[in-house]
N, C-alpha and C positions, 0 to 999 in steps of 0.2 A: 504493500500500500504506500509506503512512501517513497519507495520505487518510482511508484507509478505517479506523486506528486510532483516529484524532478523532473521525472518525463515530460508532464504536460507544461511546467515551467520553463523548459527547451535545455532543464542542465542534465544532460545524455550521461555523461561522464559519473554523477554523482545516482543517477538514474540506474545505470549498467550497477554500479556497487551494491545495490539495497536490492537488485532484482538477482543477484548472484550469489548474496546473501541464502536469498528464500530458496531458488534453485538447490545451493547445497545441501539443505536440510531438508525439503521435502524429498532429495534422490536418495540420503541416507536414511530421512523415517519412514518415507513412504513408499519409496522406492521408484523404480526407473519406468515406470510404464504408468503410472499413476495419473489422471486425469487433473489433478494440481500441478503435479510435474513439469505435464502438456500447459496448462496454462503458463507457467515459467518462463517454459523456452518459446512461447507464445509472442510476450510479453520482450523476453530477449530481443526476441528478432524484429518484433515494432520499432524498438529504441535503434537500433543499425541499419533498419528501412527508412527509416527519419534521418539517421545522418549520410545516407547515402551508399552505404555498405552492402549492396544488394546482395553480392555473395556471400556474407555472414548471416544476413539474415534469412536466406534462400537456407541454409544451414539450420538454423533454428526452428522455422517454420517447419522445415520437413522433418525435423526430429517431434514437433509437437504431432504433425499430421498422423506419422507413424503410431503414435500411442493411442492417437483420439480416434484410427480408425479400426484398431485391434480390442481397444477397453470398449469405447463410444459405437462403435458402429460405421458404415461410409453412407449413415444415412442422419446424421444425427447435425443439429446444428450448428457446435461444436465443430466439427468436419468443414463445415460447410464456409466457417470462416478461416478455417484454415486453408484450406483449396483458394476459399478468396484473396488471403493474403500472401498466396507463393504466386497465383496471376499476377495479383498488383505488382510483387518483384519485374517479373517475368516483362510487364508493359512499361516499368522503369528501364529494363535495359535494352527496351527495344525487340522484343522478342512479341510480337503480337500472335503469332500462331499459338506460343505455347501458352500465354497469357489467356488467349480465348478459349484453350483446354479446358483450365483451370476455374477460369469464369462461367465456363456451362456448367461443370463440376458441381462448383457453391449453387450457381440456378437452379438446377435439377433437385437438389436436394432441400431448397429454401419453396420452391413451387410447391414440394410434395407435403414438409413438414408444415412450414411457415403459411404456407397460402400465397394465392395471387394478387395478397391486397397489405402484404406485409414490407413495411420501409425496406426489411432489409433485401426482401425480395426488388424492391424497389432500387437499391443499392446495386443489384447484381446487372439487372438488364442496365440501367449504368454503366456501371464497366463496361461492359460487353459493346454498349452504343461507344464509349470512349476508341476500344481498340477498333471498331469501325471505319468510326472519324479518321483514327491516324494511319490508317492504310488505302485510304479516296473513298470507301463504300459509303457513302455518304446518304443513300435511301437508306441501308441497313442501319447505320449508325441514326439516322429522324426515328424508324422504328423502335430501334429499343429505345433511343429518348423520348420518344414522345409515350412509352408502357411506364418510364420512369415516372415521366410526368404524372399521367392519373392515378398512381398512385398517392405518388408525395399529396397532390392536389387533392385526394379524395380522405387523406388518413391524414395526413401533417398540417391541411388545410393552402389557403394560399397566400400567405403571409410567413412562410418555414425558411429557413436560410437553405434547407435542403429543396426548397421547391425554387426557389431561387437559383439553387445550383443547375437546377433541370432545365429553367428559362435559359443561364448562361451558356451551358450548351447545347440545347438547339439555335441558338443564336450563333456559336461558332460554326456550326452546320453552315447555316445558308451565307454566311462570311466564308467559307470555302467553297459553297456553290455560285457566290458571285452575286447573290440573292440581297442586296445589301438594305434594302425596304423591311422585307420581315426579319434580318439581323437586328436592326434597330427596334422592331418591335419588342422581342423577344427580349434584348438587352435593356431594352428600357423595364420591362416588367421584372426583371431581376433587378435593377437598382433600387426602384419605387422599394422593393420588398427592403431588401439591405440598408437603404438608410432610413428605412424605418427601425427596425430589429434591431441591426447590427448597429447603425451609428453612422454618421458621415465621414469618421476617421478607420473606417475598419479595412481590411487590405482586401475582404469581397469585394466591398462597394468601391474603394479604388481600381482592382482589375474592372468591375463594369463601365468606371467612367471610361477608364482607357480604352475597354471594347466598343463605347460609343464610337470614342474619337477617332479609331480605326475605321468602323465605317463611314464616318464625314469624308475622313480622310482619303479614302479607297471613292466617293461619289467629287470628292475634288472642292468640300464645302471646309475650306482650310483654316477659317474661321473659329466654328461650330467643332472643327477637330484640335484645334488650338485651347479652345476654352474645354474640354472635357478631359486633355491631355494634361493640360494646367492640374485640374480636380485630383487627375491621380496623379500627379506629382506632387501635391502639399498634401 
């Protein structure tokens, strides 16, 4: 737990100490296949995903996977966020094939337990719209953003920084299809959200400003892309 306090305060260093802590006591009380364990090395491999370490934490990751799908099941939630987080490695390093393995993996098993109305379910077709995006499939990638979307929209409501997220990226969608009308649409409804929620100083609502001004920018209104470029620059 205080671990996990570091973590989220961005000190990885003091983070990794207090989560290697628990690690050694739960492999010698509870031992090495133990379902705490797996959270551990979970936990491990978040903190070296964060600092960029993908191959340590491609390490970590697989050593939790292996326990949670021999004690847990390859059906079980648990699983499911583990499969999700060796894709995420996998689409940090550019590896989108393996990444979309991984992300159906967590899908299949979030559809079956979770449902098709569940955020995290909602999180999966996400990903999966992400490695889309970043290999041109760009209808595939609208589709599962736009599965992300009703959910977020239907369960988180529409005011969620997560449904927010979903605007941003369908909004990078049609900015890669040239679409640059409903870019702005979409980016302006994620900002509307973000400075409300989040704040007018938060680093969402500055990437939104910035993805306005890129669309201004890319319709040649240099302007209107100057003043939203400004926004996310102060």
């Amino acid at each position: 737990n205080i671990g996990g306090c570091y973590h989220y305060v961005g000190d990885y260093d003091k983070a990794l100490e207090y989560l290697n802590k628990a690690l050694e006591i739960r492999e010698k009380v509870l031992g090495t296949e133990h379902p705490s364990t797996a959270t551990s090395y979970n936990n491990i491999g978040v903190c070296y995903d964060d600092l960029g370490d993908y191959e340590k934490a491609l390490k970590y990751y697989n050593k939790a996977l292996e326990i949670r799908e021999e004690v847990l099941g390859t059906e079980h939630p648990d699983t499911a966020l583990s499969y999700n987080n060796i894709g995420a490695c996998y689409y940090n390093l550019g590896d989108y094939d393996k990444a979309l393995e991984y992300y159906n993996k967590a899908l299949k098993i979030r559809e079956k337990v979770l449902g098709t109305e569940h955020p995290f379910t909602a999180l999966s077709y996400n990903n999966i719209g992400g490695c889309y995006h970043y290999v041109g499939d760009y209808d595939k990638a609208l589709e599962y953003y736009n599965k992300a979307l009703e959910i977020r929209e239907k369960v988180l409501g529409t005011e969620h920084p997560s449904t927010a997220l979903s605007y941003n990226n369908i909004g990078g969608c049609y900015i890669s299809l040239g679409d640059y009308e409903n870019a702005l649409k979409y980016f302006n409804k994620a900002l509307k959200i973000q400075e409300k929620v989040l704040g007018t100083e938060h680093p969402s609502t500055a990437a939104s400003n910035n993805n306005i001004g890129q669309c201004y920018d890319s319709l040649g209104d240099y302007d209107k892309a100057l003043e939203y470029y400004n926004k996310a620059l102060k």
